[in-house]
MIDOSE-1310 file (N, C-alpha, C; in nm, 2 decimals, decimal comma, always signed):
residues 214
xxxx	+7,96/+5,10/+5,88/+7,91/+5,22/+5,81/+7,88/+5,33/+5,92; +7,83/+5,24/+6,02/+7,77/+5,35/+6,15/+7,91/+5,45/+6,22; +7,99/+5,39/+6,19/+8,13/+5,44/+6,29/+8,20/+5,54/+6,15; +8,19/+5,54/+6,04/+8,24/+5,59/+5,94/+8,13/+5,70/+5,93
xxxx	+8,04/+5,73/+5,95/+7,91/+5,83/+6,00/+7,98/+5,93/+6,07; +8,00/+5,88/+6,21/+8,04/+5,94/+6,31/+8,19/+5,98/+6,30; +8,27/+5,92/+6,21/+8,41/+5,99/+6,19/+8,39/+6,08/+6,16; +8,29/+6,12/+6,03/+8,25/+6,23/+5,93/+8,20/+6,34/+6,03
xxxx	+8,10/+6,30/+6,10/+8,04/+6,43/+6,19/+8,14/+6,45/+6,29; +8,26/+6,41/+6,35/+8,34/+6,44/+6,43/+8,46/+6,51/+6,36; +8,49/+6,48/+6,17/+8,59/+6,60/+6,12/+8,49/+6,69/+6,10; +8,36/+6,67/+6,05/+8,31/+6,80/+6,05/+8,29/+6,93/+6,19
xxxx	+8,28/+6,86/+6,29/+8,28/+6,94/+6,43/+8,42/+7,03/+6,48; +8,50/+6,91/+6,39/+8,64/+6,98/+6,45/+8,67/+7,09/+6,35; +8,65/+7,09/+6,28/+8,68/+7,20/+6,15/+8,57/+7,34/+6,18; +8,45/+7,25/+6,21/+8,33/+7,42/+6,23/+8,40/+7,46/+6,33
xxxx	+8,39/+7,39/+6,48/+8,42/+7,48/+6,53/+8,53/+7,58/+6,54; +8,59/+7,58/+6,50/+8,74/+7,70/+6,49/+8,64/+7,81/+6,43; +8,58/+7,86/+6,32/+8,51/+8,00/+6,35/+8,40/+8,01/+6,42; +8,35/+7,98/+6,52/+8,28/+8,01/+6,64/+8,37/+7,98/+6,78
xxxx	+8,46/+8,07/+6,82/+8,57/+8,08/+6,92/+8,64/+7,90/+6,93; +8,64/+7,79/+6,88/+8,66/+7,70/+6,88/+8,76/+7,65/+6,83; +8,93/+7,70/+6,85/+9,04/+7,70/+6,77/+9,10/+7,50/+6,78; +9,09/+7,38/+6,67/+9,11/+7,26/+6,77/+9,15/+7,21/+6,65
xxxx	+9,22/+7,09/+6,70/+9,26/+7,03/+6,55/+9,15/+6,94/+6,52; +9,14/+6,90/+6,37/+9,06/+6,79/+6,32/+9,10/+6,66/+6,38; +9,00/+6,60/+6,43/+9,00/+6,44/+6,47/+9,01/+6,33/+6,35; +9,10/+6,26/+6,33/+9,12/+6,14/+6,26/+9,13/+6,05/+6,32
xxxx	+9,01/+5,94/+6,27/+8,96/+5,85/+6,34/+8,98/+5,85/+6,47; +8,90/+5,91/+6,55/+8,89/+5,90/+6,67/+8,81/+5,80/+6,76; +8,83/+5,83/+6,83/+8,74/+5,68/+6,96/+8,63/+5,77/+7,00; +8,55/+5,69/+7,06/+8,42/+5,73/+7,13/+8,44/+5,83/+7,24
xxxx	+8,54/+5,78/+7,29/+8,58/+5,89/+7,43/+8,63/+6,02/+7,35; +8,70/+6,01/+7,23/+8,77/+6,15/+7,19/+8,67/+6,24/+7,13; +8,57/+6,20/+7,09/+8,47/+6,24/+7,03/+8,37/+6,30/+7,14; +8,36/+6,24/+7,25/+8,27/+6,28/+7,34/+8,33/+6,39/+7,42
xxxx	+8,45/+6,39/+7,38/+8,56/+6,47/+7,49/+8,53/+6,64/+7,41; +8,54/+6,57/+7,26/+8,52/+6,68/+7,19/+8,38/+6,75/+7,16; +8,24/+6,67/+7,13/+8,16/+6,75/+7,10/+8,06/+6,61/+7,25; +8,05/+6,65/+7,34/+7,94/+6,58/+7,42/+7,82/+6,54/+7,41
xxxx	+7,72/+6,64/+7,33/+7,63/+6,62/+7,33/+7,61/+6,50/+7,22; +7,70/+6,46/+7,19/+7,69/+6,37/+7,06/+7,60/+6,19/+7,14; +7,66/+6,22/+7,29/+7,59/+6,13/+7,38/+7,44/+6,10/+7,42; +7,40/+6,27/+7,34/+7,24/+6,27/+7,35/+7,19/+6,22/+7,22
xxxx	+7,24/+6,31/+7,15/+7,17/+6,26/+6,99/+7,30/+6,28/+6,87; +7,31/+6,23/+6,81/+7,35/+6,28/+6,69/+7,31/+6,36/+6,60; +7,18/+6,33/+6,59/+7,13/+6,44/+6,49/+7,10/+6,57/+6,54; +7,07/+6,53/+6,69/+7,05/+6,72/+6,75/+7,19/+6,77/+6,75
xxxx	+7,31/+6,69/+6,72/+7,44/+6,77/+6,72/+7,46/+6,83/+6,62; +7,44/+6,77/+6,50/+7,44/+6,80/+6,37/+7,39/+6,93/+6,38; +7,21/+6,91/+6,44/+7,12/+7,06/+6,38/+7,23/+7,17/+6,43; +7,30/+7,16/+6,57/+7,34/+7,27/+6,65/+7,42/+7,31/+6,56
xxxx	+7,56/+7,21/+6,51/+7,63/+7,26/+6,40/+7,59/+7,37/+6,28; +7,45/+7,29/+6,24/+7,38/+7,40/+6,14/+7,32/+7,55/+6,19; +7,31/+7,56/+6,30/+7,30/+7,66/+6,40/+7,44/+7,74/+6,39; +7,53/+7,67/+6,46/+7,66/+7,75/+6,43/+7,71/+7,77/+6,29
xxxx	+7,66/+7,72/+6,18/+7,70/+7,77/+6,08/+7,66/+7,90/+6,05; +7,50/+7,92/+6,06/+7,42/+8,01/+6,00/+7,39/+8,14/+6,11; +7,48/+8,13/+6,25/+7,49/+8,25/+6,29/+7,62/+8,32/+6,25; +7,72/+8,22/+6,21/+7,84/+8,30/+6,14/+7,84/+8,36/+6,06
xxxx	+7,73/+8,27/+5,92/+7,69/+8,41/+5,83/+7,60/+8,51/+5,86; +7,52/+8,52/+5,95/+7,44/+8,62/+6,00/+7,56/+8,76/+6,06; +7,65/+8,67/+6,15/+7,69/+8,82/+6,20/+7,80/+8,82/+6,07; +7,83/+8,77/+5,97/+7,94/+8,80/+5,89/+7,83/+8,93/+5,75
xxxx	+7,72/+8,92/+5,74/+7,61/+8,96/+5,66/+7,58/+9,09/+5,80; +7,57/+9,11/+5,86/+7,56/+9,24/+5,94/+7,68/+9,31/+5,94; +7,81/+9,17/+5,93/+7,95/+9,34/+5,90/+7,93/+9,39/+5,79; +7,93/+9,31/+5,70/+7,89/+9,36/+5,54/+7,80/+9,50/+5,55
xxxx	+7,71/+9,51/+5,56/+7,60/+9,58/+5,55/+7,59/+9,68/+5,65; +7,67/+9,70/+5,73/+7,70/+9,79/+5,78/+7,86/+9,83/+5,79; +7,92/+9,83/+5,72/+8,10/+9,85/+5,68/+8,05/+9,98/+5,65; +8,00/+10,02/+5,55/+8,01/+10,19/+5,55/+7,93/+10,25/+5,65
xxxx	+7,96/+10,34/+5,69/+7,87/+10,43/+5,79/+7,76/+10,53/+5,73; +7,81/+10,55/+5,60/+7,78/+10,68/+5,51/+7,64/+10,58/+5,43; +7,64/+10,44/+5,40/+7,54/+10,40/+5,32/+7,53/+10,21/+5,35; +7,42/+10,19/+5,38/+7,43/+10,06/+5,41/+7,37/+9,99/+5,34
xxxx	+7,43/+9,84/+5,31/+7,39/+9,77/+5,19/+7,29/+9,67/+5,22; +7,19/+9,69/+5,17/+7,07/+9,64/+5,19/+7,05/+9,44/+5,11; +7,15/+9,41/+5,06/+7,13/+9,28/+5,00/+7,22/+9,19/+5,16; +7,32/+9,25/+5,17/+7,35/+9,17/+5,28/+7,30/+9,18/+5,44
xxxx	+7,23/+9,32/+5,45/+7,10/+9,34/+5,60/+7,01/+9,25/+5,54; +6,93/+9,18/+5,45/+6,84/+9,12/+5,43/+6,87/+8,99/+5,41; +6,96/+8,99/+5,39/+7,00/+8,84/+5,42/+7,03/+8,78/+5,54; +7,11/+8,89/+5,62/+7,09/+8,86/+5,77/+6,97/+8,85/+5,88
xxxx	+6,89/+8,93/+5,81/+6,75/+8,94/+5,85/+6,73/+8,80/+5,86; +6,71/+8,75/+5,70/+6,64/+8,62/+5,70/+6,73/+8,53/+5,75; +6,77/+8,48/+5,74/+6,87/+8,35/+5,83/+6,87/+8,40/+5,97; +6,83/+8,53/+6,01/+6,81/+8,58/+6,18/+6,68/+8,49/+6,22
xxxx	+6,54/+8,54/+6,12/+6,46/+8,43/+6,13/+6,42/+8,31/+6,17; +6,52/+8,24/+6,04/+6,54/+8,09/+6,07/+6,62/+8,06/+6,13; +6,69/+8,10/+6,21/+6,82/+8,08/+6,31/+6,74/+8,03/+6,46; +6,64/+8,20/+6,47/+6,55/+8,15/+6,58/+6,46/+8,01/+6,61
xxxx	+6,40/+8,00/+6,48/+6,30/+7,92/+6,50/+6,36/+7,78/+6,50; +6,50/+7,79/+6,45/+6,57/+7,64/+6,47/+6,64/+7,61/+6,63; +6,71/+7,75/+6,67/+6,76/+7,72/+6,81/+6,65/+7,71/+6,86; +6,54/+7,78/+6,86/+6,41/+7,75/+7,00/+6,37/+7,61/+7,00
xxxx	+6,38/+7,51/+6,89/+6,31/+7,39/+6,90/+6,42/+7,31/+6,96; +6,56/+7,31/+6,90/+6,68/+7,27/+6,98/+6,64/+7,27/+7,12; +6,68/+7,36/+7,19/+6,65/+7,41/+7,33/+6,56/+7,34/+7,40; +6,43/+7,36/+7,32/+6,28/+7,34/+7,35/+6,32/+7,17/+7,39
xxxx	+6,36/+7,06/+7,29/+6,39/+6,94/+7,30/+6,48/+6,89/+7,41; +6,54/+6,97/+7,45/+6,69/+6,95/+7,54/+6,59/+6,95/+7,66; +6,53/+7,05/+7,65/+6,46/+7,11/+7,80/+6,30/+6,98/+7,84; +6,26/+6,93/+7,71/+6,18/+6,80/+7,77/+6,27/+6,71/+7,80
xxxx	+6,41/+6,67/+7,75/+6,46/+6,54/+7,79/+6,51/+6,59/+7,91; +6,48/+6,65/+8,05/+6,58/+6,70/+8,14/+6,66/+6,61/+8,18; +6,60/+6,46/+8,18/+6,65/+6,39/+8,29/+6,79/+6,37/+8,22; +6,84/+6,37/+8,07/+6,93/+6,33/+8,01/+7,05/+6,43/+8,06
xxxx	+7,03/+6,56/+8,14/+7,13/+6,67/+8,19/+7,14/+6,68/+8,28; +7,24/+6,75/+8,32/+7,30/+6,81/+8,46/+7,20/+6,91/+8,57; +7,22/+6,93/+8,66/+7,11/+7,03/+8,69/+7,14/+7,17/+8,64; +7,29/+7,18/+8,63/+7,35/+7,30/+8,59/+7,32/+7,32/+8,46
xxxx	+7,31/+7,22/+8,38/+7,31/+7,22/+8,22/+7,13/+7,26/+8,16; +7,05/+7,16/+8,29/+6,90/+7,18/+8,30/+6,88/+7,35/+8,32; +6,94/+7,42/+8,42/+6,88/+7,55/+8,44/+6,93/+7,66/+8,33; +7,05/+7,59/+8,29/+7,09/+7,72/+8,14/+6,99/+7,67/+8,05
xxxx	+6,93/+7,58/+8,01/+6,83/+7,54/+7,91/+6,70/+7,61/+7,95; +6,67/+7,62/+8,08/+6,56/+7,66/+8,09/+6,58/+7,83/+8,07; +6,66/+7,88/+8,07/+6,68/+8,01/+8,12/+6,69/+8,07/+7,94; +6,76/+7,97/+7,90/+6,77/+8,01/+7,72/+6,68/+8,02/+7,67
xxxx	+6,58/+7,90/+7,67/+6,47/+7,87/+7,57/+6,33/+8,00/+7,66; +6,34/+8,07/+7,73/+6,29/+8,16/+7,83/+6,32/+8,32/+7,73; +6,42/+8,32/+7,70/+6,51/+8,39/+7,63/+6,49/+8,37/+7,48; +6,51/+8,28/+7,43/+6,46/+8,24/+7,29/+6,28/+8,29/+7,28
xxxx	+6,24/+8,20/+7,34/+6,09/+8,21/+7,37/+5,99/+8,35/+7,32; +6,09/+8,42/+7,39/+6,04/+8,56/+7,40/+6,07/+8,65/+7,27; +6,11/+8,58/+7,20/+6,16/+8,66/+7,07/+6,08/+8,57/+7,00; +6,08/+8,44/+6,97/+5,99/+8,35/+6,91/+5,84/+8,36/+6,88
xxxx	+5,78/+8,42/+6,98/+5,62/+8,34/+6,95/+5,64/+8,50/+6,88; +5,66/+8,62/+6,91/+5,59/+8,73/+6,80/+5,66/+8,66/+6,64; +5,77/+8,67/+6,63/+5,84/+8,62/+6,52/+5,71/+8,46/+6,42; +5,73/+8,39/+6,52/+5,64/+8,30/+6,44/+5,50/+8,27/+6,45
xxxx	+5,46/+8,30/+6,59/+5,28/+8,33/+6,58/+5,25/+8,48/+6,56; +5,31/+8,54/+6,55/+5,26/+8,73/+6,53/+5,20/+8,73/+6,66; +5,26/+8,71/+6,75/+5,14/+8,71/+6,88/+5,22/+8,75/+7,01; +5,22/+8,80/+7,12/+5,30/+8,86/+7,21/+5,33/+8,72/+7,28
xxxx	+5,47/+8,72/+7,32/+5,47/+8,59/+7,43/+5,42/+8,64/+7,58; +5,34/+8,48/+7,56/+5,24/+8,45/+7,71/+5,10/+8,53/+7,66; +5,09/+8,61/+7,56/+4,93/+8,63/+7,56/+4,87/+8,61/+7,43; +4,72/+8,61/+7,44/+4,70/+8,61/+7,26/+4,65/+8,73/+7,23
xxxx	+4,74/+8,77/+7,22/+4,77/+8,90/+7,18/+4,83/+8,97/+7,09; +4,80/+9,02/+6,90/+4,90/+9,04/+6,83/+4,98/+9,11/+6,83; +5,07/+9,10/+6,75/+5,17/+9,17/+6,75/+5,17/+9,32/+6,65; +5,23/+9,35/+6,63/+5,21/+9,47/+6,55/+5,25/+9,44/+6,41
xxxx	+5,17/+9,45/+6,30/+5,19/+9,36/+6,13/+5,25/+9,50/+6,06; +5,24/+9,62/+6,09/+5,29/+9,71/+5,99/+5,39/+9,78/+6,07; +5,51/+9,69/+6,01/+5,62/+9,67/+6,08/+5,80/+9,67/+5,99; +5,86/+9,68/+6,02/+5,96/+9,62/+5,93/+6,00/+9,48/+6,03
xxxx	+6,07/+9,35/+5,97/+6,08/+9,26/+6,03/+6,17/+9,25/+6,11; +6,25/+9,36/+6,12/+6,37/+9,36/+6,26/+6,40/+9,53/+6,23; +6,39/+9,55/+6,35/+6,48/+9,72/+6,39/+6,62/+9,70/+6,35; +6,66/+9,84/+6,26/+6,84/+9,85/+6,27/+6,93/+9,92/+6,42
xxxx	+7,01/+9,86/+6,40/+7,13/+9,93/+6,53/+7,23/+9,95/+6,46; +7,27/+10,07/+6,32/+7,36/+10,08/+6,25/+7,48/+10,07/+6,38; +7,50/+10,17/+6,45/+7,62/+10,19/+6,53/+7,72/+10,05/+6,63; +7,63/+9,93/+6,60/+7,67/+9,82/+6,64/+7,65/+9,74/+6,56
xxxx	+7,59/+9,72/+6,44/+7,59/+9,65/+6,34/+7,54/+9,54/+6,37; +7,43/+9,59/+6,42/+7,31/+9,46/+6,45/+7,19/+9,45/+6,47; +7,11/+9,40/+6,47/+6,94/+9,34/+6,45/+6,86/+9,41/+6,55; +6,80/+9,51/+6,57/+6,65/+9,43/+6,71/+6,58/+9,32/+6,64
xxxx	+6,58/+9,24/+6,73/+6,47/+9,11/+6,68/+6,32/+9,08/+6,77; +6,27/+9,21/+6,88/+6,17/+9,15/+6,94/+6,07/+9,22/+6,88; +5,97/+9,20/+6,97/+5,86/+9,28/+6,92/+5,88/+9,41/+6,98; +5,83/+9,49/+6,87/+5,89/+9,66/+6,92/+5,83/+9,71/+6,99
xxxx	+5,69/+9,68/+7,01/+5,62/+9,71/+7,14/+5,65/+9,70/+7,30; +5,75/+9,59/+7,32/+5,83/+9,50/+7,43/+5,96/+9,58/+7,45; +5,97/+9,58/+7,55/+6,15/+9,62/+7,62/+6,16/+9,52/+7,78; +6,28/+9,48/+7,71/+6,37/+9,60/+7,71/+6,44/+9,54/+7,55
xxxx	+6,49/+9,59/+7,50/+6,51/+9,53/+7,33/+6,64/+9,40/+7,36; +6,59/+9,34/+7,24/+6,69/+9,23/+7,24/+6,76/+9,24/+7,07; +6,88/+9,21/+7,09/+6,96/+9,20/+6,99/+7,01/+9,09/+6,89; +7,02/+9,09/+6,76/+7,06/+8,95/+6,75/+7,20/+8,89/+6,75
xxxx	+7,24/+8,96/+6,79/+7,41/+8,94/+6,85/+7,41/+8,89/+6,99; +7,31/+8,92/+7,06/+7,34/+8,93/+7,21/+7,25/+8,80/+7,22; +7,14/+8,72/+7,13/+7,07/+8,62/+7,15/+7,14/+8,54/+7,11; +7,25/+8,52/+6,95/+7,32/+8,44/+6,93/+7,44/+8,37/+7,03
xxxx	+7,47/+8,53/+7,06/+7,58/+8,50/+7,22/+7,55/+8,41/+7,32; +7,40/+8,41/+7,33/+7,36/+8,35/+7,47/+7,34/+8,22/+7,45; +7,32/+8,17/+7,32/+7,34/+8,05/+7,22/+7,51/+7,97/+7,27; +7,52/+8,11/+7,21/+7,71/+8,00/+7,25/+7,68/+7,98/+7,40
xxxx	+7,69/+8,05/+7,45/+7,75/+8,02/+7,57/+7,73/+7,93/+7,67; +7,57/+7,91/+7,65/+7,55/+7,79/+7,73/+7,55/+7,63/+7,63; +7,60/+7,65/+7,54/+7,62/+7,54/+7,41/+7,78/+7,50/+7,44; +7,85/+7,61/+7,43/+8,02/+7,58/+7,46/+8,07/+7,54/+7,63
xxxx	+7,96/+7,63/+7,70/+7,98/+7,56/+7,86/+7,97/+7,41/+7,85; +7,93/+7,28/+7,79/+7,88/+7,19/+7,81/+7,96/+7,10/+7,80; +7,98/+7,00/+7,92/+8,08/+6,91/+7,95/+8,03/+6,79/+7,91; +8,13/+6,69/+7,94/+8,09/+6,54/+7,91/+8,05/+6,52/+8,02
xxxx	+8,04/+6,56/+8,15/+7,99/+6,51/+8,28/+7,82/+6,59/+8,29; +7,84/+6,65/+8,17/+7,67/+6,71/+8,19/+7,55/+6,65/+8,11; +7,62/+6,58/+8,02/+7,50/+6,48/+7,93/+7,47/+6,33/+8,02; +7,38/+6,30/+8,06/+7,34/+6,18/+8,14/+7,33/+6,06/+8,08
xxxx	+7,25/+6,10/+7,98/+7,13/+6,00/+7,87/+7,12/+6,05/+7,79; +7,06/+5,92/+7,66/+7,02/+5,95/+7,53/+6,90/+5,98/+7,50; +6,84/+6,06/+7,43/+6,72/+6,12/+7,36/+6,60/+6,02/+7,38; +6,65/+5,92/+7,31/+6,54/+5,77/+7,27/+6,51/+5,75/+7,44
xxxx	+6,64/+5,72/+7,55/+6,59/+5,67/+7,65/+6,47/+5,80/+7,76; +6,47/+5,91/+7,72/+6,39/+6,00/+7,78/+6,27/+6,00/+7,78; +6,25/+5,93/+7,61/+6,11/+5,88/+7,63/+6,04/+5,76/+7,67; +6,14/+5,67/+7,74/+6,16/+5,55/+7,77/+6,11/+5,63/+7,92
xxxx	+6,16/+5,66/+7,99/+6,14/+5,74/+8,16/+5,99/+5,80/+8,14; +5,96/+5,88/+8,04/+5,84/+6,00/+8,04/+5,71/+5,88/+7,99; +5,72/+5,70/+7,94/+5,63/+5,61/+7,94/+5,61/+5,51/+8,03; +5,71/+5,47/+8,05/+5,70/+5,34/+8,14/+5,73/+5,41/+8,31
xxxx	+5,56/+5,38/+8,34/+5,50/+5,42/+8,49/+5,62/+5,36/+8,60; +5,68/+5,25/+8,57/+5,82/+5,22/+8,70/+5,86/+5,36/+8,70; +5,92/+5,40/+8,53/+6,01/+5,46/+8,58/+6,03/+5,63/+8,56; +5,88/+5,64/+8,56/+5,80/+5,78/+8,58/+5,78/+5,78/+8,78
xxxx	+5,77/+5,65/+8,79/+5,76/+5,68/+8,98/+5,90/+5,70/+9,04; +6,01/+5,66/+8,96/+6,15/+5,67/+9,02/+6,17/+5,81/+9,01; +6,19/+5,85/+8,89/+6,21/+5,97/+8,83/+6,13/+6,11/+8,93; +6,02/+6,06/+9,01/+5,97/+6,17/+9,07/+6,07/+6,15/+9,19
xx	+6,04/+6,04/+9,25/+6,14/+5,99/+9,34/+6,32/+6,06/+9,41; +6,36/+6,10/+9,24/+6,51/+6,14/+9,30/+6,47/+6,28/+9,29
C-alpha cells in the first residue's frame, strides 16, 4: 500500500509540475531512483513534498486571479483581486513554515541548498511576521491596522505584500518567484537525510558532538 502511495504522489508531481515551468511526462510506476530523479526532496519527507505541491498549486491560481482582475485596464475586477489577495495570505504563511522546517533540518542539505533556505525564509520572514503578528519583523512593533491588506500594482498585475511602512516594496510575483527558484534548483545530490533522522542528530549528545565536529 506504502509503494502505491508513492506512485500516486509521483503521477501527481508529474502532472503539477508542467504548469509551474515544469514541461515532463507522467511517471508510471516508477522506481525509487525515478522518483527521486524527479521530485528529490521526496528523500526528505513526503509529506513536506506534498505541502510544496499544494504551494505550487495555489500560487498558480494566485497569479492566474491577478490576470483576471487586472485584464482590463479601464476597470478591475474585484472578485478575482480578492481572491488573490487571500490565497496570497495563505500562500505565505504556508511557504514560510515549509522553509522554516527545511532550515532546522540543515544537516539533511547541501550547503548550497542550506544558504538558498536561509536567504528565502529571510525573505519570506520579512513579509510574514506583519502579515501574521501585525507586528514589524525583528521588532515589537505594530504594524499599521488601517490599512488595505495588500497595495495594488495595476500596471504589472500584482500585489504589494509588505508592510507599507517598510521599503523597499515586495511583490507577490517576485516572492512567489523566489519560491520557485530555489525549490526547482534542487538536485538529488542536495537532499542528505530524512526529516525523522534530524531529529535523531539535534537529541542524541554522540551525535550532536559529531555534528559540531564536521
Amino acid at each position: 500500500m506504502f509503494q502505491t502511495c508513492l506512485e500516486l504522489l509521483a503521477r501527481k508531481l508529474g502532472s503539477r509540475m508542467s504548469t509551474r515551468h515544469r514541461n515532463r511526462d507522467v511517471l508510471i510506476n516508477p522506481t525509487w531512483d525515478q522518483m527521486l530523479d524527479r521530485e528529490p526532496l521526496l528523500r526528505f519527507s513526503h509529506y513536506l513534498t506534498g505541502r510544496v505541491c499544494c504551494l505550487l498549486d495555489v500560487a498558480d491560481e494566485i497569479e492566474r486571479n491577478l490576470d483576471q482582475a487586472f485584464a482590463d485596464r479601464e476597470c478591475m475586477q474585484g472578485g478575482p483581486l480578492m481572491r488573490a489577495e487571500t490565497l496570497m495570505w495563505l500562500w505565505l504563511l504556508g511557504a514560510y513554515e515549509v522553509v522554516r522546517t527545511m532550515c532546522q533540518a540543515r544537516g539533511c542539505f547541501s550547503q548550497r541548498l542550506q544558504s538558498d533556505l536561509i536567504r528565502l525564509k529571510k525573505e519570506l520572514g520579512a513579509v510574514r511576521m506583519p502579515a501574521a503578528k501585525m507586528e514589524k519583523a525583528g521588532k515589537k512593533e505594530p504594524v499599521t491596522s488601517n490599512r488595505s491588506p495588500a497595495g495594488l500594482a495595476p500596471a504589472t498585475r500584482d500585489l504589494l505584500v509588505n508592510d507599507p511602512d517598510s521599503r523597499p516594496d515586495v511583490y507577490a510575483r517576485a516572492l512567489i518567484a523566489s519560491f520557485d527558484a530555489v525549490f526547482f534548483a534542487i538536485k538529488k545530490e542536495d537532499v542528505l537525510g530524512d526529516h525523522e533522522g534530524s531529529y535523531f542528530v539535534a537529541t542524541h549528545p554522540l551525535q550532536r558532538s559529531l555534528a559540531r565536529r564536521r
